[in-house]
C-alpha positions in Angstrom: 113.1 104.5 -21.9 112.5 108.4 -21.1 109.1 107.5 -20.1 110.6 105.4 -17.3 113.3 108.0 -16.5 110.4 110.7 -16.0 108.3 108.0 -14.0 111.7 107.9 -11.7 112.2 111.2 -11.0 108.3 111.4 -10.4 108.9 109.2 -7.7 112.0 110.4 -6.5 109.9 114.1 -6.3 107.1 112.1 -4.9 109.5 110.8 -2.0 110.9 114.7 -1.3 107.4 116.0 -0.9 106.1 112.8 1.4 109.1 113.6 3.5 108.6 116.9 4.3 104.9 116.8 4.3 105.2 113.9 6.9 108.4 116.2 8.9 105.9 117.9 11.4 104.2 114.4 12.7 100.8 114.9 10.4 99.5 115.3 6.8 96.6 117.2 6.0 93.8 117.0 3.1 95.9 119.6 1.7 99.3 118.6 1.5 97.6 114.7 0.4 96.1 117.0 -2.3 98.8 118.6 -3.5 101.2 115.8 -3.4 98.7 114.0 -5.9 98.6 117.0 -8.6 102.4 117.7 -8.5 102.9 114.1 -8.8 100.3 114.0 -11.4 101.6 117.1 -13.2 105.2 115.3 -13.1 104.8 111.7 -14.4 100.9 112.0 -15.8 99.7 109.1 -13.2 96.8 109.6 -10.5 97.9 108.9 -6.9 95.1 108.3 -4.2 95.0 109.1 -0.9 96.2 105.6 0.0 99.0 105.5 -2.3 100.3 108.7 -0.7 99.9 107.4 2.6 102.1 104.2 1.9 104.6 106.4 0.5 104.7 107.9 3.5 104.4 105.0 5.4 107.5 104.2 3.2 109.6 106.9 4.1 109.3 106.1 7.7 110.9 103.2 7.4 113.5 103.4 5.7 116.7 106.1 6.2 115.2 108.5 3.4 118.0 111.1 3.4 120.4 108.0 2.5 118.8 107.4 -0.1 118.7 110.9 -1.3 122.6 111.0 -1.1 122.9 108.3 -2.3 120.3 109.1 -6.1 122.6 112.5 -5.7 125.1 110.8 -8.1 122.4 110.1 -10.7 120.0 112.4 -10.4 120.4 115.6 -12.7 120.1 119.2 -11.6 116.8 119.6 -12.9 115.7 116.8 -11.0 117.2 117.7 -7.7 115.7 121.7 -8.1 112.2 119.7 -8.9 112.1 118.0 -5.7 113.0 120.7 -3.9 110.2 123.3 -5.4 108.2 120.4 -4.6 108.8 119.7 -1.2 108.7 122.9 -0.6 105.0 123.7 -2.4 104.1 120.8 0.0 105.5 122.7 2.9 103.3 126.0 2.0 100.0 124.0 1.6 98.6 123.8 4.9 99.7 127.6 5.5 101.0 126.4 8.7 105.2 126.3 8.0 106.8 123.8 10.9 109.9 124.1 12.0 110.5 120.5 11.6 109.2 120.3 7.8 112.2 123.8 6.8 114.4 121.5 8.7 113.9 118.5 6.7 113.6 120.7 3.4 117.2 121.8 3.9 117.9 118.4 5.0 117.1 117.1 1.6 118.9 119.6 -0.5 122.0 119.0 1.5 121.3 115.4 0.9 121.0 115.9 -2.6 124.6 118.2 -2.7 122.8 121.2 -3.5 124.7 124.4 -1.9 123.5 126.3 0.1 123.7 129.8 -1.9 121.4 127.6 -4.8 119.1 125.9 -2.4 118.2 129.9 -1.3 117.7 130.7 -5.2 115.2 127.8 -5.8 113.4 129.1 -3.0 113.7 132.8 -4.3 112.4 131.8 -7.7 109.2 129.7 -5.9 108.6 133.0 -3.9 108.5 135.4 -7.5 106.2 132.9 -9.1 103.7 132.1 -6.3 103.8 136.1 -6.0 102.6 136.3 -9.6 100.3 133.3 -9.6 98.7 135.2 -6.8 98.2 138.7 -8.2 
């Protein structure tokens, strides 16, 4: 039973990063790759390249910040900050940040019912520790 609620908030992370990895109209080696380790780091499952492109392919189709609102309910606040660092890793990969991917980023967290003020200090943290994995 937890194994199948971690595989479902695996894939509820894995739908956060696609969507804001797809945001700007392209996805790069880079994002694909990172998608795959977070998603492996999250649920201990390998994605391939293909998988991540029907996830995206998924995503398109459907109205994927209703459904975020919607898993808002259920999903726990760990969860919901997961997604977020994770969509937002995604964002950083390509070094290149879109205006359409920060758009969809905050997007999601409003989805998701996450204020504002605590959408800023998920991003805060991210910054610290990407600063001290770097140095």
């Amino acid at each position: 039973m937890a194994d199948r609620a971690a595989n479902a908030d695996a894939d509820w992370i894995l739908k956060a990063m696609v969507a804001v990895a797809a945001a700007d109209g392209r996805l790069d080696a880079q994002e694909i790759g990172l998608i795959q380790q977070v998603y492996k780091d999250q649920s201990g499952r390998t994605l391939s390249a293909d998988e991540v492109a029907s996830a995206v392919e998924a995503n398109a189709k459907g109205e994927v910040l209703a459904e975020f609102a919607a898993a808002a309910k259920v999903l726990d606040k760990g969860t919901k900050e997961e997604m977020i660092r994770a969509a937002y890793l995604v964002l950083l990969a390509d070094d290149r940040i879109a205006g359409e991917e920060r758009k969809k980023l905050k997007d999601i967290a409003a989805a998701l019912q996450v204020s504002e003020i605590h959408f800023g200090a998920i991003l805060e943290d991210l910054a610290i520790w990407l600063a001290r994995l770097r140095s």
